[in-house]
N, C-alpha and C positions, 0 to 999 in steps of 0.2 A: 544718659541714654534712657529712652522712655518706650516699653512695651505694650502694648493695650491688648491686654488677653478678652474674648467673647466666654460668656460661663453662662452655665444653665439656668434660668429663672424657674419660679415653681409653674408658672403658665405656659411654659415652653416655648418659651419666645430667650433671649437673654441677656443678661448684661454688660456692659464696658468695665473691666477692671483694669485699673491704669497705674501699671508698676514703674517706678520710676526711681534709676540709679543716679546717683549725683557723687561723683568721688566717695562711692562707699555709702552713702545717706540712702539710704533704702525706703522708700514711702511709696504706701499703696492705698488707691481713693478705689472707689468704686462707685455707677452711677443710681444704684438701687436707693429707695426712699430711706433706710437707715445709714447709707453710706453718704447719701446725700448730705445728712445730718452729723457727718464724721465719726460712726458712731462705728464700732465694731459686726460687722455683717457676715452672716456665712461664707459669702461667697469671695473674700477677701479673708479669711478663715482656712477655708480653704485653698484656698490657692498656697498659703503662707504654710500651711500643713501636707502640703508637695502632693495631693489630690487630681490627680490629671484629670480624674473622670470627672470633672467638673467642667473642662472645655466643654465650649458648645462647637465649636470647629477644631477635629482634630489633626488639621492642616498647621497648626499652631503648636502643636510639640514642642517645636523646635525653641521656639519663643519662652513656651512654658519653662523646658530646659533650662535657659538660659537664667529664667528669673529663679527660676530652684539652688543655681550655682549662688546667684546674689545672696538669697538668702540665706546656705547656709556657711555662708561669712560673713552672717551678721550676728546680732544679737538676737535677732528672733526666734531661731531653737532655745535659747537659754529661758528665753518668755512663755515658752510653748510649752515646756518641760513642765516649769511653775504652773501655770493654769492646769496642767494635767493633777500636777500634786493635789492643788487646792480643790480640784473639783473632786478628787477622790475622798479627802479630809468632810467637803462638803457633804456628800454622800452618807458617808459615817455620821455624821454630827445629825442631818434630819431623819436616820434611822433612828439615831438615840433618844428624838427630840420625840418621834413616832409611840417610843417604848414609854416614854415617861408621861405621855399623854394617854394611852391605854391603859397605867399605873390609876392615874387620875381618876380617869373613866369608872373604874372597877373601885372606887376607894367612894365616888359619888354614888354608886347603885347598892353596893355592902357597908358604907359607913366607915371611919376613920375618927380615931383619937385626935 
């Protein structure tokens, strides 16, 4: 089964996101210039992260619904969860990276053994 959800563009115009079930294979393209490119996009991002307010027609719920059931019988929450950890890990690690480079900073203007 194949759903083609409409989502908002940053120009206000929007995009084709084309969710498609295959006995459980869950794959989502989308027609934007980084999606083109198969690359990971907002708005395929969103949709995957159950975001409604990303239709651009909210005459399509019902659709969206339906692809929110798919996904979460899939493995995508499990991927979603991870990218959240690691972005918060990432977060911590360029604060740390921040501190040790004002370290630096303050050791070039007062000097250091």
């Amino acid at each position: 089964m194949k759903i083609t959800l409409k989502v908002h563009s940053s120009d206000g115009d929007f995009y084709n996101v084309n969710c498609k079930n295959n006995d459980g294979v869950i794959s989502i393209k989308c027609d934007c210039v980084a999606g083109s490119y198969t690359k990971l996009c907002k708005h395929k991002l969103l949709i995957v992260s159950g975001q409604n307010e990303v239709l651009y027609d909210v005459s399509q719920t019902e659709d969206f619904n339906t692809v929110q059931g798919w996904i979460c019988n899939s493995e995508y929450p499990a991927l979603l969860n991870k990218l959240a950890i690691l972005e918060k890990e990432l977060l911590k690690k360029k604060h740390e990276v921040r501190k040790v480079k004002e370290l630096i900073e303050i050791a070039m203007r007062k000097g250091i053994k």
